[in-house]
Each structure stands twice: as C-alpha cells, then as structure tokens.
C-alpha positions as CSV (number, residue, x, y, z in Angstrom):
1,X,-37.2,4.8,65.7
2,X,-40.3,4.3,63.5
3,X,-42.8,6.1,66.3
4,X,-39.7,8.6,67.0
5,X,-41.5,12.1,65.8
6,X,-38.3,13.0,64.0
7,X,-38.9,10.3,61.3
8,X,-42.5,10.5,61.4
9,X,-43.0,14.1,60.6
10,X,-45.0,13.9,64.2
11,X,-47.5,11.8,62.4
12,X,-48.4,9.0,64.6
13,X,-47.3,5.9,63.0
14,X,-49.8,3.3,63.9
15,X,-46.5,1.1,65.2
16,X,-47.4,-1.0,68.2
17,X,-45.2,-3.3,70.2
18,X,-48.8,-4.6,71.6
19,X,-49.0,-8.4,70.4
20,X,-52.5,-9.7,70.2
21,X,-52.9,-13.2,71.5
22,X,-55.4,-15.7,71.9
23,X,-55.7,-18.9,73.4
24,X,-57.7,-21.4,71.9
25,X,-57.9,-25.2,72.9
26,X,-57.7,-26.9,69.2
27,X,-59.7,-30.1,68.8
28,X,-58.1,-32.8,66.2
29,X,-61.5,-33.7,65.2
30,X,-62.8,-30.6,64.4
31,X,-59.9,-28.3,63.4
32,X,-58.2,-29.5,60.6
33,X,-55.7,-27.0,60.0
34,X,-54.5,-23.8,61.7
35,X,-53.7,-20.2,60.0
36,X,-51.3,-18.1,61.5
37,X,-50.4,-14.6,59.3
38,X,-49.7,-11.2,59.8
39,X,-51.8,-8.3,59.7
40,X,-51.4,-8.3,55.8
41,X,-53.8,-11.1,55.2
42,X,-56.4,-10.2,58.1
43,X,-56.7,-6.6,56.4
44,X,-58.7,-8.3,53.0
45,X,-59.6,-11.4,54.6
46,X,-62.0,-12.3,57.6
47,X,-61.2,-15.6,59.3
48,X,-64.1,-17.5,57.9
49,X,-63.1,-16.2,54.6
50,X,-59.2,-17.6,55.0
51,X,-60.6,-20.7,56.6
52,X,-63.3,-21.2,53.6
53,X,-60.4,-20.5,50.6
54,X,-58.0,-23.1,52.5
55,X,-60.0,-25.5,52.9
56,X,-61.3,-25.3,49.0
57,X,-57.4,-25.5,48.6
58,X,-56.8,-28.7,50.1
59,X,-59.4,-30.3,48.2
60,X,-56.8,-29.4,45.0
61,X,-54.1,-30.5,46.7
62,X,-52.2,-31.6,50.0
63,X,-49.3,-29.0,49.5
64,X,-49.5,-26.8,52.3
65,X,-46.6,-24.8,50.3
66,X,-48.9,-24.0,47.4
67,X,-51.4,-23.6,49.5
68,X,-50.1,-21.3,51.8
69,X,-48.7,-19.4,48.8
70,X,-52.4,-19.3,46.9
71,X,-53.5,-17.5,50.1
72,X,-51.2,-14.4,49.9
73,X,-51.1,-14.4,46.1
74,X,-55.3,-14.0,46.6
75,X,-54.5,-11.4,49.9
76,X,-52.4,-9.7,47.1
77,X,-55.2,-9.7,44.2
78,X,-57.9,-8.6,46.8
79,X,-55.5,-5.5,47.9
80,X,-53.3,-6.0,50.3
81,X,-50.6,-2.9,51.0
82,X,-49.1,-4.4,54.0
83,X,-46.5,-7.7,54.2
84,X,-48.6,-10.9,53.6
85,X,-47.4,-13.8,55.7
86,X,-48.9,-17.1,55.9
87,X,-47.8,-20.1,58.2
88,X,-50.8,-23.4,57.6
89,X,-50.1,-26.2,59.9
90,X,-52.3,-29.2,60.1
91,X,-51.4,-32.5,61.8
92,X,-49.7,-34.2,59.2
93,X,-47.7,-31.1,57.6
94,X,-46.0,-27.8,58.8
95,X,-44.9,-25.9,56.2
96,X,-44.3,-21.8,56.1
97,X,-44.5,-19.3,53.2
C-alpha cells in the first residue's frame, strides 16, 4: 500500500522490496565482532565509523546490550530520522537492541 499512488499523493515513496546482501567470509582472527542495522544507522554512520565507536565501546565494557544501545543513542544524536536498529554479535555474545 505504501508505493500505492493513492496513499502517496503519486509521490514516489522511496519503498523498495530490493534487500541488499553481501557475502563476506568472516575470519575469527581478524573480525571481532559483526554489525548488522537498518538503514537508520548507515544514514549518519559509514562502516568504519560504526566499526571505530564499537570497538572504543568494548574497551568500556563487554555488554553488547549497552553497547548496541550506545550506537543508536549516538545514530540518534548525529540525526537520524529513520528507525535505528542494531544487532552486534561477536563470538562469545549475541545480543540484539
């Protein structure tokens, strides 16, 4: 209904049912954690940027909850207008926000 012209005053809505997927071989020596978030976060962040605040987070703590929670509150401060969410796994934790 949301790219229906009727409800979209014939505005195009920017609504896509187009996933974007990558495959990438992770390496447990290198990588030590994995961000996966919505659009939200990628909007005010670059990946180096969301890689760089995470990993300054873990240094304060092993929570991946409060971690994962710092990193939308900060997509929030740096302007966000979109839904912000944040899954961090690493190999010891999973946790989602």
């Amino acid at each position: 209904m949301y790219k229906n012209p009727k409800y979209t005053e014939g505005k195009i809505s920017g609504l896509t049912a187009d996933q974007f997927i990558q495959t990438i071989e992770l390496d447990l020596e290198r990588d030590d954690f994995l961000i996966i978030a919505c659009d939200g976060l990628w909007d005010v962040f670059t990946y180096q940027e969301a890689v760089h605040f995470v990993e300054k987070q873990l240094k304060l703590t092993e929570d991946l909850n409060e971690v994962s929670k710092n990193l939308v509150n900060e997509a929030l401060r740096k302007g966000s207008l979109d839904n912000v969410s944040v899954i961090i796994a690493t190999w010891k934790q999973f946790i989602c926000s």
